[in-house]
N, C-alpha and C positions, 0 to 999 in steps of 0.2 A: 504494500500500500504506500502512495506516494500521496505528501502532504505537501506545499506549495509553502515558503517559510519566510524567505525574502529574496529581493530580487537586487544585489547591491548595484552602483551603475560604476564605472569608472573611469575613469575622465584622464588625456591626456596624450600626446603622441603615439606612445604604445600601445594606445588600444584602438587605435583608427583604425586597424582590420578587423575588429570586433576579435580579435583575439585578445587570449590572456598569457602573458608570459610565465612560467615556470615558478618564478620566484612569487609572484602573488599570490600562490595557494600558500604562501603560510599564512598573508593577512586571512585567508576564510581558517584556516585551521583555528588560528589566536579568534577572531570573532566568533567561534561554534566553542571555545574551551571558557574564556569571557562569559555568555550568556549560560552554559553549564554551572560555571559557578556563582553569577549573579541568579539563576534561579534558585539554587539553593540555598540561598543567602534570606532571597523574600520565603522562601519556606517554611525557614527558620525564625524568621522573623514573625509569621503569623501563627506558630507554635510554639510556644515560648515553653510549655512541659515538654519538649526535645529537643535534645543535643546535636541531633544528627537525624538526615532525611531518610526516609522510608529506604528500606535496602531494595536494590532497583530503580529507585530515584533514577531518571535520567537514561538508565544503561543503555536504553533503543533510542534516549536523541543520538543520531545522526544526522550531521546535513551533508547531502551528496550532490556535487554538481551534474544538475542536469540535462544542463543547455549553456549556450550562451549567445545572445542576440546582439541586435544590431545596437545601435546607439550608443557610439565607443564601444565599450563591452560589459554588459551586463550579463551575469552570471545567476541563471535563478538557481536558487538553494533550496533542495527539498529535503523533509522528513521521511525518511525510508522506512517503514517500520516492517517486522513481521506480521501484526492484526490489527485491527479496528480499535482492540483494548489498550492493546502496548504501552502509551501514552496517557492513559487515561488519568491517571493520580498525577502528571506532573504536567502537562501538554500546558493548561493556562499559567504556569509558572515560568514556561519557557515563553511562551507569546508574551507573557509584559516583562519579561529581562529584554528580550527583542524589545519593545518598545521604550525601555528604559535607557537603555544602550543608545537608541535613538534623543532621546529627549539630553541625556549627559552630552552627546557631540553638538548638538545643537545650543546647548545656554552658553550665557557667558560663563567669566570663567572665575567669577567674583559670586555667582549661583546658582552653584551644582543641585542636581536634585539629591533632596533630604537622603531620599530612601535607597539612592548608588551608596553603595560603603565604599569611603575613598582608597581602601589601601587594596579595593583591586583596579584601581588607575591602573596599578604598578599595569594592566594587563596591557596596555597602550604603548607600553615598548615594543610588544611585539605583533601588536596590531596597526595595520599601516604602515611599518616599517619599510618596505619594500616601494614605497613611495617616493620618487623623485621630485625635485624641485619643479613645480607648473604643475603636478599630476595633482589629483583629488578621486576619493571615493565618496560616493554618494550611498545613504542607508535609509534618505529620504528627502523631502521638499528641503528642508531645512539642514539636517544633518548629515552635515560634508565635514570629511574628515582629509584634510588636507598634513604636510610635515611639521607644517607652524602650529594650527590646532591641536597636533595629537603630543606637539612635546609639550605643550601649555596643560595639556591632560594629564600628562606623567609628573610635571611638575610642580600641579598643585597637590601631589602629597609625596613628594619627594623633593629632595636635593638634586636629582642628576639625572638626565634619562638618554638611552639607548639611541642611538641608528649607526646605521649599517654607513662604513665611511672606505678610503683607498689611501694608507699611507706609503709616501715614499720618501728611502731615503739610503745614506751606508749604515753597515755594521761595526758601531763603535765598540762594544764591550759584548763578548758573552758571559755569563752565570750557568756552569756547567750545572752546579747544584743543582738552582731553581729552576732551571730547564729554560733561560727567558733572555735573552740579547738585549741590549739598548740601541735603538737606531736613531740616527738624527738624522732631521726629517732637511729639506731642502730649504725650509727657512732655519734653519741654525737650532730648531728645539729639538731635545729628546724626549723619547716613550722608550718606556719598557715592554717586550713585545713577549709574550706568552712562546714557545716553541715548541712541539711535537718533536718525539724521538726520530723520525725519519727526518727533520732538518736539520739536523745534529751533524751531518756531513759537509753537508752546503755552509753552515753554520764556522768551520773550520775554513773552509775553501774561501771564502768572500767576506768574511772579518777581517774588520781592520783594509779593504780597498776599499775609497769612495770612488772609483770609478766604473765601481759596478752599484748596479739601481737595483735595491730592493723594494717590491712594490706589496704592500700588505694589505688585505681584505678582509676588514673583521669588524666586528663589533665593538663600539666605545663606548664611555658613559662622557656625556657632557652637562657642565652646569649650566646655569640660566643666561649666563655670560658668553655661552659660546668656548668656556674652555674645557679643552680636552682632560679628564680626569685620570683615565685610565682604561686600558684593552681586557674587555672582559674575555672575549672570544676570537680565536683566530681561522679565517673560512678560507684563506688560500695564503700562499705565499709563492710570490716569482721573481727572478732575478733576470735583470737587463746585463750582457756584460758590456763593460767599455761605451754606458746608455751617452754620453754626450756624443760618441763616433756614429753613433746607431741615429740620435735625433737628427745630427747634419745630415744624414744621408735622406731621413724622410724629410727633411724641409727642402733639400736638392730636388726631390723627385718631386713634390707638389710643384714644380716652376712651370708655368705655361710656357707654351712659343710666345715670343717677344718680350718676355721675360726685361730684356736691356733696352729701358725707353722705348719699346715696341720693335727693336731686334733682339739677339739672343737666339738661340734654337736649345728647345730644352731637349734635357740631358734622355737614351733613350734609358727608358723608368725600366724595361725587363732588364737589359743588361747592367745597370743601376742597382738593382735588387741583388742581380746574382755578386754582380762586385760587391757590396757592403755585404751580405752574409760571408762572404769567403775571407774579405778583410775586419771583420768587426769582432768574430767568434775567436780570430785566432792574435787578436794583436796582441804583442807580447808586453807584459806585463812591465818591462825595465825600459818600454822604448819611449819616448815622449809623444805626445798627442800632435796632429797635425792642426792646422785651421784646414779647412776645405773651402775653396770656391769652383764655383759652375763660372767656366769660361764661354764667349760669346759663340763660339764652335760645337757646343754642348758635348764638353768635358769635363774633366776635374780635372781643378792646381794642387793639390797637398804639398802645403809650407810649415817648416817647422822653423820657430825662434831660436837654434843654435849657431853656434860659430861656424863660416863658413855660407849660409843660406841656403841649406840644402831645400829641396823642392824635387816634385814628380806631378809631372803632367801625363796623366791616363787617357787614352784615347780611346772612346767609347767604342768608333766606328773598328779601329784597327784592333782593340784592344790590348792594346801593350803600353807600357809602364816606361816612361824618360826623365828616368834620372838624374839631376846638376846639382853640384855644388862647385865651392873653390876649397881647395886645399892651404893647410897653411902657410905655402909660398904662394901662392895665388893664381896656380895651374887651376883649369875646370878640371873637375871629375866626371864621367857620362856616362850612363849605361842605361842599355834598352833590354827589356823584360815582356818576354811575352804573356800577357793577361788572360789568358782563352779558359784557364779550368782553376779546381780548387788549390793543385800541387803547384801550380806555378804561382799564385796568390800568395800561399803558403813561402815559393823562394824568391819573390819581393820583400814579403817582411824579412827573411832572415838576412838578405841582402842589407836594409835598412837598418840591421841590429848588429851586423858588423860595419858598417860603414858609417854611419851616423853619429855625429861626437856626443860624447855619453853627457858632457859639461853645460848647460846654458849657455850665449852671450854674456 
C-alpha cells in the first residue's frame, strides 16, 4: 500500500533536468529520520504516563521515492507500508511532524514553534546539506529551506553547524598517533585534518612538499562568524602533484584563437594535454619550476630564473623541445629533444636536471 506523504520541490541549476543528483538522497534520508523523531517527540509529549513510544512506533514509516517530476525536481515521497493497519497508532503523529517540520523552516528565527524541541535543530546539519549556494528546497508555499536558513536552524540551539566544504592546501605536520596531519590551506591558515589508515602512505610521500595540492572533502563545523572550527569528517582526499605546473597548463589551454590582441593561434589543447600529463606527473622534485608562456605561434616558452637564462621553447606542431642557455663564459648551450611520447618527456626532464644550474641568480 502506497500512501502519498510529500512532495519536496527543488530548486536550482541541478535540477533543471528534473533530475536528482546522488548526493541529495541524504537531505530525504535526514528529513524521513527528523520527522521519525519529531513524531515521537509529540507522542511523548501527549503521554506524559510514558517514557517511551508504543514498540513498533514508527517501524513501517518508510518514505520511498516514487517518482520524480517536472518543475526543477520534485520528488514525491510515499509511505510504503505492508497493510491498511500498519500505520494506524502512529500515521497522525507522523502527518503533523511533516507539518511541523514545515511551519519550523518557514518562521523566523527569533519564533520557533513552541512544540519543535530545539535540540533536534541539531537534525538540520544534515538536512539540506547537500545544498549549494543559489539552490533551495521547497517542503511548501512558504517553507524553503535554503544554506543560509538551515545554518540559522542549527544555530539557534547550537554554537556551530555543519556543511559539507573542499579544503586545499600542503602537508605541514603529521600526528602518527592521532592519525591526523595539519595542512595549510592557501591563505596561510591551518586545520587539523582527520586521516584514515590507507592515507598513511601518501601521508609520508607528500609531507612537508607544498608543491603538491592536497585537496580535502569533508565535513566542518562553522560558527556564526563564518569561522572554521574544526573537521568532523573526512569524505575524500586527492593530491594534485606539482598543482601550480598543472594550473598553467589549464589556463594555457583555455586561450582562444587571437588570444594576442586578436592574433595569437592557440596552443593545440590534445597535444597540450598529452605534454602537461607527461611533464607535470614526472617533474623532478630538486628541479626549479618554470614560468610558462603561450607564444604567438601556439607554443610554449619555459623560462627559469637561474644563472645563465636557461629556456625551452616546445613546439607543438613539430613536437620537440629547444633548449638555450649561456654558459659561464658566455658560449650558448643548445639542444633539440624530441617531444612525441612519455620516455622522451621523461629524457627532457632528466636533460634539464643535469644541465640546469642547481643555484638561483
Amino acid at each position: 500500500m502506497k500512501i502519498p506523504f510529500i512532495q519536496p520541490r527543488f530548486v536550482g541549476d541541478r535540477f533543471e533536468n528534473h533530475t536528482l543528483p546522488l548526493e541529495v538522497t541524504a537531505d530525504l534520508i535526514a528529513y524521513q529520520n527528523l520527522v521519525v523523531e519529531l513524531a515521537k517527540r509529540l507522542y511523548i509529549s501527549e503521554h506524559s504516563n510514558r517514557q517511551r513510544v508504543p514498540k513498533g512506533f514508527g517501524a513501517d514509516f518508510q518514505l520511498h521515492l516514487e517518482k520524480v517530476d517536472d518543475g526543477s525536481a520534485r520528488p514525491l515521497l510515499s509511505i510504503v507500508t505492508a497493510g491498511a493497519l500498519a500505520l494506524s497508532s502512529g500515521q497522525p503523529y507522523f502527518e503533523r511532524a511533516r507539518d511541523l517540520v514545515e511551519l519550523c523552516i518557514a518562521s523566523p528565527d527569533n519564533s520557533l514553534p513552541p512544540e519543535f524541541p530545539k535540540d533536534l535543530l541539531v537534525h538540520f546539519n544534515r538536512l539540506g546539506r547537500s545544498l549549494k549556494e543559489g539552490e533551495k528546497m521547497e517542503l511548501g508555499n512558504t517553507a524553503i529551506l535554503t544554506p543560509e536558513r538551515r545554518k540559522h536552524l542549527v544555530l539557534a540551539a547550537d554554537k556551530t553547524y555543519e556543511r559539507d566544504i573542499e579544503i586545499c592546501g600542503s602537508i605541514e605536520e603529521v600526528d602518527w598517533k592521532k592519525s591526523t596531519f595539519r595542512l595549510r590551506s592557501e591563505d596561510g591558515k591551518t586545520i587539523t585534518i582527520p586521516m584514515e589508515g590507507n592515507f598513511h602512505e601518501e601521508a609520508r610521500k607528500y609531507g612537508g612538499k607544498p608543491r603538491d595540492l592536497v585537496s580535502v572533502k569533508c565535513v566542518a563545523a562553522y560558527d556564526s562568524w563564518e569561522n572554521l572550527q574544526k573537521v568532523i569528517e573526512v569524505q575524500q582526499i586527492d593530491v594534485q602533484t606539482n598543482y601550480k605546473l598543472y594550473n598553467r597548463f589549464e589556463e594555457i589551454a583555455a586561450l582562444p584563437d587571437g588570444w594576442l590582441d586578436g592574433e595569437g593561434v592557440a596552443p593545440d589543447k590534445e597535444k597540450l594535454g598529452s605534454l602537461a600529463e607527461a611533464l607535470v606527473g614526472d617533474y623532478p622534485e630538486d628541479l626549479p619550476m618554470p614560468a610558462i608562456f603561450p607564444t604567438p605561434e601556439g607554443n610554449l616558452l619555459l623560462e627559469w630564473q637561474l644563472p645563465g637564462d636557461p629556456s625551452c621553447e616546445i613546439n607543438l606542431v613539430a613536437m620537440e623541445a629547444d633548449f638555450h642557455m649561456f654558459s659561464p663564459d658566455g658560449a650558448d648551450v643548445e639542444k633539440v629533444l624530441p617531444m612525441s611520447g612519455q620516455s622522451q618527456a621523461i629524457e627532457l626532464l632528466k636533460y634539464l636536471s643535469e644541465n640546469l644550474p642547481s643555484q638561483p641568480a
